[in-house]
N, C-alpha and C positions, 0 to 999 in steps of 0.2 A: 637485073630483072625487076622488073613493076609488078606489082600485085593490088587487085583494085578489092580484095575480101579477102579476110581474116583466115578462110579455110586452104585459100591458095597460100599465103604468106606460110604458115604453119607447114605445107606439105614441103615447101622448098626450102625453108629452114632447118628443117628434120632431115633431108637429103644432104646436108651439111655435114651434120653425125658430127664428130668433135672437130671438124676440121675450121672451127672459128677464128681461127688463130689470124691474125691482123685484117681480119674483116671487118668491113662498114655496114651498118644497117640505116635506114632510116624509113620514120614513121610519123607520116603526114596526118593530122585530123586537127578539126575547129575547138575540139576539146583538150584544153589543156590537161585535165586529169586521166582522159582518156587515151592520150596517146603515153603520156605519164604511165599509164598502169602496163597498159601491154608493152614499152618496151622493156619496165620491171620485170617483166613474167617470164620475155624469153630472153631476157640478160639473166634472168637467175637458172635458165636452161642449161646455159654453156656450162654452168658449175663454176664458172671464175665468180671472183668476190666481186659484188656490183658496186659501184661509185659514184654518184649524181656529181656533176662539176659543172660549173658554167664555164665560160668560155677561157675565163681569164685563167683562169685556173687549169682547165685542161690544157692549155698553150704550154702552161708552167711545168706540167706536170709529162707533157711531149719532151720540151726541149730539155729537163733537169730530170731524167728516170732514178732513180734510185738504184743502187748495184743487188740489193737483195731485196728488190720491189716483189711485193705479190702478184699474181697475172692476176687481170681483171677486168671486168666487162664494163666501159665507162657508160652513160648516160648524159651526152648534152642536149639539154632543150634551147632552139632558136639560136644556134650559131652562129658566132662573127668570126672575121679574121682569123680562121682556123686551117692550117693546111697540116692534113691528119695523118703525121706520123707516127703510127701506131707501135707503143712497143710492144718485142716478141712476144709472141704468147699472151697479148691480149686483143678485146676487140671493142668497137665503139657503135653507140646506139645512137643515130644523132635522131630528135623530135623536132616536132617545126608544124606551125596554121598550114601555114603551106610553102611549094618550094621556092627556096629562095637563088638566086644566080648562085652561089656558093654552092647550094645542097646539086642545083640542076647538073652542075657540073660533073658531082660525083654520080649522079645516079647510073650512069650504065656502068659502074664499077661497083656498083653494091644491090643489095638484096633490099627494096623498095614497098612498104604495104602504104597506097595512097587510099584513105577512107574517107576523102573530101565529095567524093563521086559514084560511094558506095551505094546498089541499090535498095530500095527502104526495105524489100519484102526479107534482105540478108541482112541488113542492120537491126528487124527485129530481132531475128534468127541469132543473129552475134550474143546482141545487149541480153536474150534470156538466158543463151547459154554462160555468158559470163558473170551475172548473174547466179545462176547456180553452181559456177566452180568458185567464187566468192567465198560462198554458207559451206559450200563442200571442205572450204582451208576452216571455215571455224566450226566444226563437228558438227555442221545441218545439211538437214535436206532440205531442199526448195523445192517443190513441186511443181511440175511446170505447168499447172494452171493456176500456184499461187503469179509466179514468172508472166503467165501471159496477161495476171492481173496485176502488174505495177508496168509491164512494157506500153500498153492498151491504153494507159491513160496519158496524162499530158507531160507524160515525163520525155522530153525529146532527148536529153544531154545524158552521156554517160554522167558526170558528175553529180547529176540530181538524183540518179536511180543508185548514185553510189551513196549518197547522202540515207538515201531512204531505206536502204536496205543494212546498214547499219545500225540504224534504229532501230528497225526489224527484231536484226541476230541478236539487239540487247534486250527486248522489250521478249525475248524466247530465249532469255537465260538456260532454263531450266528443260526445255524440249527440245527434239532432235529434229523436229518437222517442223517446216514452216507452214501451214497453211492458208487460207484466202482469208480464213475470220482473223488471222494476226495482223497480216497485211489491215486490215479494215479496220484494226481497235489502234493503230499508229498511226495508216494517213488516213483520219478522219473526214475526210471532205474529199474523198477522191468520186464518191458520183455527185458532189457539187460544183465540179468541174463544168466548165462551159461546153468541153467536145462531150462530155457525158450528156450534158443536157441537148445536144444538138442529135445526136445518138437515139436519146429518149423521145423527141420530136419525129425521125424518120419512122420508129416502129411503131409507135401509138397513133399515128396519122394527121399531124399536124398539118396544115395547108401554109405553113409558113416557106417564103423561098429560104435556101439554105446555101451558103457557101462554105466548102471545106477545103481551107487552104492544102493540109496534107491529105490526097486522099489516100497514097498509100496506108498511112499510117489509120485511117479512119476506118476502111477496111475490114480491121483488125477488132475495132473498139465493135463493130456490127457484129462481128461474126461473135464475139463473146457475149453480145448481150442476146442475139438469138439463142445460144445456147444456155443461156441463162433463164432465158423464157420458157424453153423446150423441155427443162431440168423441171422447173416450176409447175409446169402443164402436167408433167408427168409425175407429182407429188414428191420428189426428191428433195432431201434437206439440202439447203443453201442457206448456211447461217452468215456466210462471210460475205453474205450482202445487208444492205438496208431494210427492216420491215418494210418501211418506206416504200421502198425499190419493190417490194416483193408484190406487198398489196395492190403496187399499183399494175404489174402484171396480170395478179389474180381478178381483178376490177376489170380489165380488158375486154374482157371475154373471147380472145384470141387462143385458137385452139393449134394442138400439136401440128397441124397439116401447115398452117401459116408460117409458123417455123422452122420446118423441114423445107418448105418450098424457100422461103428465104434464105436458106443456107443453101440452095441449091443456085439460085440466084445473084447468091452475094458470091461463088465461086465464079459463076461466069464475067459478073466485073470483074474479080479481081482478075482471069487470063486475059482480058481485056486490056486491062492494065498493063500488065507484063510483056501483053505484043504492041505496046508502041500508041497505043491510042492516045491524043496528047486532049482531047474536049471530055478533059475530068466533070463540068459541069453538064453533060450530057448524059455521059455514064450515072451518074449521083441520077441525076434526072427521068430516066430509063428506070433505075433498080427502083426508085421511088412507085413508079408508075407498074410495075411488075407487084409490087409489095401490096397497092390499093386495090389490085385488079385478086389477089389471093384472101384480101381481107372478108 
């Protein structure tokens, strides 16, 4: 069975219940760390002792079992030359960019999560929730609007958002909560980011033309900084932004009703999105025009 998102993979591996036993998995992504972690996560489900092996080694470790082997849940990333005879009572996670004649061959014999073709609005969806079970294994919470403030920015790879959020959980030794002003005092330059500045361009009324390679993902960065206007407008603290950022909201003169209509706005592109519309430069084009007509 294929699984094209993390939430289906999860329900049909959990229908497994212990019954892992000489089964194959494999898990397709562009991210080496990322496909790395998940199938860490539910190789350490089965309860077997997990084992990362490359190839050479798990051939060795098929053909020569040991008589009072431990059961165990392997881990090979990008397999060669591997015909996977599984000993009893354990199972194997194979990872991979993507599939290769080897892997294709097994797939209608194993339990398949392919995240190559994932789509964006569930990959946020994934990356915050993982994210937060992350901070949750090292005694934090994440907030999920700290979450939707390191997703939102240019962090595309799981690897980079794992980067940053380690720093994070070190730089919040001593608290139990992550919040947005932690996120802000570790990656310092995250509204010096180029999608932020392009961001900042659509709401304040720039006439500049704009192209947004991702719009899904851009989407996201709007709807956070409307709501970040709309907080502003309505005197609420937001320290975990830039004065910078803030004053130049307060300087706008852009009042709550702009805000709200933008988020009302920015919802209809985003179903717009979601059914199929393929002239992203339209849609951008459109909310721009709706945004100048509310100003």
């Amino acid at each position: 069975m294929k699984c094209i998102d993390l939430t289906q993979f999860e329900k049909s591996f959990g229908m497994l219940s212990s019954e892992v036993a000489k089964k194959i998995f494999i898990v397709y992504s562009g991210d080496e760390l990322e496909r790395s972690y998940i199938a860490a996560d539910f190789a350490a489900k089965t309860g077997l002792l997990v084992e990362k092996l490359v190839s050479e080694a798990l051939v060795k470790e098929f053909l020569e079992p040991s008589f009072f082997g431990q059961k165990k849940a392997y881990i090979c990333d990008e397999p060669v030359n591997i015909k996977p005879e599984i000993p009893q009572d354990s199972c194997i996670f194979f990872t991979a960019k993507k599939a290769t004649p080897l892997l294709r061959d097994l797939e209608s014999k194993c339990l398949v999560l392919d995240l190559n073709n994932e789509q964006p609005w569930k990959r946020q969806a994934r990356l915050k929730s993982m994210l937060i079970n992350i901070c949750q294994a090292s005694g934090k919470t994440l907030t999920a609007q700290s979450a939707d403030f390191l997703v939102f920015g240019n962090f595309i790879y799981f690897s980079a958002l794992f980067s940053e959020i380690q720093k994070i959980i070190t730089y919040c030794a001593e608290k139990k909560t992550i919040l947005p002003e932690d996120i802000s005092a570790v990656v310092t330059d995250l509204y010096d980011m180029d999608q932020w500045k392009l961001v900042d361009k659509i709401i304040f009324g720039s006439k500049e033309d704009i192209t947004i390679p991702d719009l899904h993902s851009f989407v996201g960065m709007v709807r956070y900084s409307l709501k970040l206007g709309l907080s502003i407008v309505y005197g609420a603290e937001v320290g975990y932004t830039s004065s910078r950022k803030a004053q130049k909201f307060k300087k706008s003169g852009l009042n709550a009703q702009f805000f709200k209509k933008g988020l009302i706005e920015l919802f209809d592109l985003e179903h717009k999105l979601r059914s199929g519309i393929s002239n992203h430069n339209l849609l951008l084009s459109r909310f721009r025009a709706k945004l100048e007509f509310n100003r």
